[in-house]
C-alpha positions as CSV (number, residue, x, y, z in Angstrom):
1,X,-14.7,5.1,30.0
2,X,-16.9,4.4,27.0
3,X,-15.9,1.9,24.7
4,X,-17.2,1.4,21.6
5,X,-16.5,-2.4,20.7
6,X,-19.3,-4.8,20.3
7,X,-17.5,-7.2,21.5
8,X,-16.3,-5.9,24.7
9,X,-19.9,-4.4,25.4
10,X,-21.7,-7.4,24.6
11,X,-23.5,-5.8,21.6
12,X,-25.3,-9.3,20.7
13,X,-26.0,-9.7,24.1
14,X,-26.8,-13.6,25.2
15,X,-29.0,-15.8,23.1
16,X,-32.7,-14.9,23.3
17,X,-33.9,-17.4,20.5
18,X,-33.8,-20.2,22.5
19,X,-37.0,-22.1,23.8
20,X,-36.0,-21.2,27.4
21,X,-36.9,-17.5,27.1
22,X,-40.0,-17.8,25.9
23,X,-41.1,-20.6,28.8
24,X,-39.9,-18.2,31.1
25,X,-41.5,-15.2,30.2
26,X,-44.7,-15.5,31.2
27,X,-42.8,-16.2,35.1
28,X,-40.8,-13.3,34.6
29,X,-43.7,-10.8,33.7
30,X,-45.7,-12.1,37.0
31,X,-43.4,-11.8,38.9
32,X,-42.4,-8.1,38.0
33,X,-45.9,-7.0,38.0
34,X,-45.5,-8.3,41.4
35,X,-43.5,-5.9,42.4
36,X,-45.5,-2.8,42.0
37,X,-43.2,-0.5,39.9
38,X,-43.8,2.7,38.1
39,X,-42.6,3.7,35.1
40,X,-42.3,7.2,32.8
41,X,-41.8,7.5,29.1
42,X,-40.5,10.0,26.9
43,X,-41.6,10.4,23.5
44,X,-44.8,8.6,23.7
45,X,-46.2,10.8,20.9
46,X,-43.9,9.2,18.5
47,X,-44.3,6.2,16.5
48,X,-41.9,3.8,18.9
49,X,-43.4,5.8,22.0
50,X,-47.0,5.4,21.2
51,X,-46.5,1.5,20.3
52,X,-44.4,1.1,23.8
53,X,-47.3,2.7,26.0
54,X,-49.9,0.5,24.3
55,X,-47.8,-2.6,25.2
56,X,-47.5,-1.7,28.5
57,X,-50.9,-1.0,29.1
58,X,-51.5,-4.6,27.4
59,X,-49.0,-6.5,29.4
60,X,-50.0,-4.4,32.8
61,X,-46.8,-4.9,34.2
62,X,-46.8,-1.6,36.3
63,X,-48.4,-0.2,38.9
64,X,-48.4,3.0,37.6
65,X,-47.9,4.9,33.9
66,X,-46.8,8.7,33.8
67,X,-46.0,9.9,30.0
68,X,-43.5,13.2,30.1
69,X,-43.8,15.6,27.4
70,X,-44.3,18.9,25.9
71,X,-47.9,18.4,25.4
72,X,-50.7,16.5,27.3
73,X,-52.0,13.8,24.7
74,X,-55.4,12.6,23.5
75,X,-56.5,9.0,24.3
76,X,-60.3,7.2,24.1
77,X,-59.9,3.9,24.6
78,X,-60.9,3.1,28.7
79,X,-57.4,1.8,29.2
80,X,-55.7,5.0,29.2
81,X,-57.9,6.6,31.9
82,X,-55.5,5.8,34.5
83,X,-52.0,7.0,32.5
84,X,-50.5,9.9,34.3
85,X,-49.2,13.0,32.4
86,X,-47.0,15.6,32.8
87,X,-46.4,18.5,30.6
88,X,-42.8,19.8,30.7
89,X,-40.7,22.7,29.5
90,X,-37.8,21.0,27.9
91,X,-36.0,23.9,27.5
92,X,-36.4,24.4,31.5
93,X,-36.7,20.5,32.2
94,X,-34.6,21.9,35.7
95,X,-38.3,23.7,36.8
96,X,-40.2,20.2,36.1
97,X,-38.0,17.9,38.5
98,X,-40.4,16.4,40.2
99,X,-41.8,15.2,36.9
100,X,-39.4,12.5,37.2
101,X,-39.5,12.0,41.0
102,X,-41.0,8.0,42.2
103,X,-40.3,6.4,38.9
104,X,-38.3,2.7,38.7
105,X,-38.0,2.4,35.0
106,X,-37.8,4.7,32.5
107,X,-37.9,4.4,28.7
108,X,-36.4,7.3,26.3
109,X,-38.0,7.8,22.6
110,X,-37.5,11.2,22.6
111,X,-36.2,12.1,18.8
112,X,-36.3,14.0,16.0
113,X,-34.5,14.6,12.8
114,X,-32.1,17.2,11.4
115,X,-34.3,17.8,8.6
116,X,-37.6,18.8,10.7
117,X,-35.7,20.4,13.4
118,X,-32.6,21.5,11.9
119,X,-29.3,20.9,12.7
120,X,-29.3,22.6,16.1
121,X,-32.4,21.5,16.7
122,X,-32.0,18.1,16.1
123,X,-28.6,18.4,18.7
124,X,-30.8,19.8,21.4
125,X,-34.0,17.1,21.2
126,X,-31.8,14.0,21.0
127,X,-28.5,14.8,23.2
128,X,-29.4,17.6,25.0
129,X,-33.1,17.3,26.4
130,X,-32.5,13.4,26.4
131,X,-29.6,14.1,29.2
132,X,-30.9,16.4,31.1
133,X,-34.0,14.0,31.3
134,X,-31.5,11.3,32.1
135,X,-30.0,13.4,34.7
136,X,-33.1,14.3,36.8
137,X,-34.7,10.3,36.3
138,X,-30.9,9.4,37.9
139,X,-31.6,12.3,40.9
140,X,-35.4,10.8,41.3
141,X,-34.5,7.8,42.2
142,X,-35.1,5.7,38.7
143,X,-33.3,2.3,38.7
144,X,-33.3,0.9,35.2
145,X,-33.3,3.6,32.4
146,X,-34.0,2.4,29.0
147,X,-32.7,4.4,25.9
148,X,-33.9,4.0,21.9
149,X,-30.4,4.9,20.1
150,X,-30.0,3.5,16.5
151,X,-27.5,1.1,14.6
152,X,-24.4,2.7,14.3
153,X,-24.3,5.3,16.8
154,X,-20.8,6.0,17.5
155,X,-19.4,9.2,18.5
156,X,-16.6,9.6,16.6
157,X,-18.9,9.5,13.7
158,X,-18.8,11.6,10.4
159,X,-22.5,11.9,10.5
160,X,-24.1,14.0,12.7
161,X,-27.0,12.1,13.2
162,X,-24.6,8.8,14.4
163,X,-22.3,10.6,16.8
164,X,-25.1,12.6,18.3
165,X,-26.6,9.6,19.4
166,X,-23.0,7.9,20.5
167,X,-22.6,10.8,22.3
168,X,-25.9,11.0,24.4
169,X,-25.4,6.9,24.7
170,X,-22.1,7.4,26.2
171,X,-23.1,10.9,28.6
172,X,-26.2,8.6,30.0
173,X,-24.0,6.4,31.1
174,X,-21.7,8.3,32.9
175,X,-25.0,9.1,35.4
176,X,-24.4,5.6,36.8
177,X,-28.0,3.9,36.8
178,X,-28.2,0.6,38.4
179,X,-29.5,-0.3,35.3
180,X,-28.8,1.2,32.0
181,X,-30.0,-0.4,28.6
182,X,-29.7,0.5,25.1
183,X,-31.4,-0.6,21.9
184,X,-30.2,0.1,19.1
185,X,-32.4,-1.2,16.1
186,X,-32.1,-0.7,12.2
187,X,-34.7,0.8,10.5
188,X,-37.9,0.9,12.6
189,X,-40.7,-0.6,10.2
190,X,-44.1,0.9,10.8
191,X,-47.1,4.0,9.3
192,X,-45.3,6.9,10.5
193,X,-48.1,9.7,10.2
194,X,-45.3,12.3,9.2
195,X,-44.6,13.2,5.9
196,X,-41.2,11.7,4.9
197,X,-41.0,10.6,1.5
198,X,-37.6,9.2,1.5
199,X,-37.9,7.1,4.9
200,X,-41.0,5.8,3.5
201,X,-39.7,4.7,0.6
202,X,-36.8,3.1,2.6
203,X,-39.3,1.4,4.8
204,X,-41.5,0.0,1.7
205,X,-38.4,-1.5,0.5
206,X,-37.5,-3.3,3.5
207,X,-41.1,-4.2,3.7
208,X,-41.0,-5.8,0.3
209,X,-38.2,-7.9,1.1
210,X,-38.7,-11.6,2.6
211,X,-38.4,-11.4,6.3
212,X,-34.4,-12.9,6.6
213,X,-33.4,-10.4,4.2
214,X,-34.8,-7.4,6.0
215,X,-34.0,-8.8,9.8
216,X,-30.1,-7.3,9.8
217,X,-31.2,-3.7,8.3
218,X,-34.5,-3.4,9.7
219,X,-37.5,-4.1,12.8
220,X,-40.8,-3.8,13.2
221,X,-41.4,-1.7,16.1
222,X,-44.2,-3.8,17.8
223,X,-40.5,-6.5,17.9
224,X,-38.8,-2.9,19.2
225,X,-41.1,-2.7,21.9
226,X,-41.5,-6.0,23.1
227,X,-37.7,-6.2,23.4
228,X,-37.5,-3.5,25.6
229,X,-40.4,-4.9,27.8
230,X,-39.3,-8.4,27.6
231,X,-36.0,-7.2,28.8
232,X,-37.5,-4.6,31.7
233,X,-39.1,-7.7,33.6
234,X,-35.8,-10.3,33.3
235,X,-33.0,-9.8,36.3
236,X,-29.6,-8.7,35.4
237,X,-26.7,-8.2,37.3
238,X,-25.4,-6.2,34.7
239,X,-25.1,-2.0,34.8
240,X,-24.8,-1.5,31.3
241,X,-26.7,-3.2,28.0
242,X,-26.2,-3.1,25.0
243,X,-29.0,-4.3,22.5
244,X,-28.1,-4.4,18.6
245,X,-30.6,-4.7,15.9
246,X,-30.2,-8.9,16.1
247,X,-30.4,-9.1,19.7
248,X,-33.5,-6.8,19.9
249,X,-35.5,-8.8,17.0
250,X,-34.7,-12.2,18.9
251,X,-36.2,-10.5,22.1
252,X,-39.0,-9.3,21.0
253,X,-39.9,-12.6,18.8
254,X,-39.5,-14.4,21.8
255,X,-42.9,-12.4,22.6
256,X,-44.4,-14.1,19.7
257,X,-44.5,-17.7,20.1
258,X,-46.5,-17.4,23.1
259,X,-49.3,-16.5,20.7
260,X,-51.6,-19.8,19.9
């Protein structure tokens, strides 16, 4: 039963400012690269997508890299040469199954928004396709499925845009992973190369602001990503996460002060 109360679901999550995490993490990626896991991403054309395959490729902490979507996608640089890709039917994801066959983590950015797709469009790209792709990762064998919701999702929202995302958060988990983790940030900070004149102006103004003003609204996505990585290669016992917006911008700082 899904139960929307931070509290109860850990929303903050434990403490990931502390020096510990940090020490650790360069243990914790070793050791996971050690293990020799594949992963597959969704939405990897998208501005969170794009950021999370780079990172990966960076932190080489799998064996092997297979990007699902619509379209196969255009990369120079020598470190892609090795990234799998498979081009999928969404609306007959059921044909593509073994697209998402021998994969032990998988990361969703698949989105859109009502305004570019409509409203029935926007229902079918974030719950529907994002389920279905949840569904056949659960029947190939994928452990730890990772899913970029937003702040706020809930269901039983008035907004369409909230509840969808509620809804697909609570459907996903139904499917039972071993592992199921959600982030759910504010407003992701970054060049989107789409037009949209009011989320840019929303995302110059958060920009503007000094750093703890902006941190409970908003995240860069670089911090998005390294959250989700940083949490990918640390052990939990736990079948369900739940990552807010403060939780995921102390993870993914925690990324940061291994820098010299």
């Amino acid at each position: 039963m899904w139960v929307n109360n931070p509290c109860s679901r850990g929303e903050d999550g434990p403490s990931f400012n502390n020096p510990s995490m940090a020490e650790t993490l360069p243990n914790l990626q070793e050791d996971f690269r050690m293990q020799n896991k594949s992963v597959f991403i969704l939405g990897a054309s998208g501005e969170t997508g794009k950021v999370l395959v780079k990172e990966i490729l960076e932190q080489s902490l799998f064996s092997k890299v297979t990007l699902i979507g619509r379209r196969k996608l255009t990369f120079e640089e020598e470190a892609y040469k090795n990234v799998n890709q498979e081009v999928v039917d969404f609306e007959k994801l059921d044909d593509y199954a073994s697209a998402f066959q021998g994969h032990d983590v998988g990361f969703c950015c698949l989105g859109t928004t009502k305004k570019k797709a409509g409203a029935e469009g926007f229902v079918r790209v974030d719950r529907d396709y994002v389920l279905k792709s949840a569904e056949l990762a659960k029947a190939g064998g994928c452990k730890h499925f990772n899913l970029l919701s937003s702040q706020g999702a809930d269901r039983s929202s008035s907004f369409l845009y909230l509840q969808i995302k509620g809804e697909v958060e609570a459907k996903v988990e139904e499917l039972e992973f071993d592992r199921y983790s959600i982030f759910r940030p504010g407003v992701l900070l970054c060049d989107r190369q789409e037009s949209r004149p009011s989320e840019w102006l929303i995302r110059k103004f958060f920009g503007s602001l000094p750093e703890s003003w902006a941190r409970p609204y908003s995240v860069p996505v670089v911090t998005v990503v390294r959250a989700m990585l940083n949490n990918a290669v640390r052990p939990s016992d736990k079948k369900m996460e739940l990552l807010d917006n403060k939780a995921i911008y102390a993870l993914g700082k925690a990324h940061d002060t291994l820098k010299p």
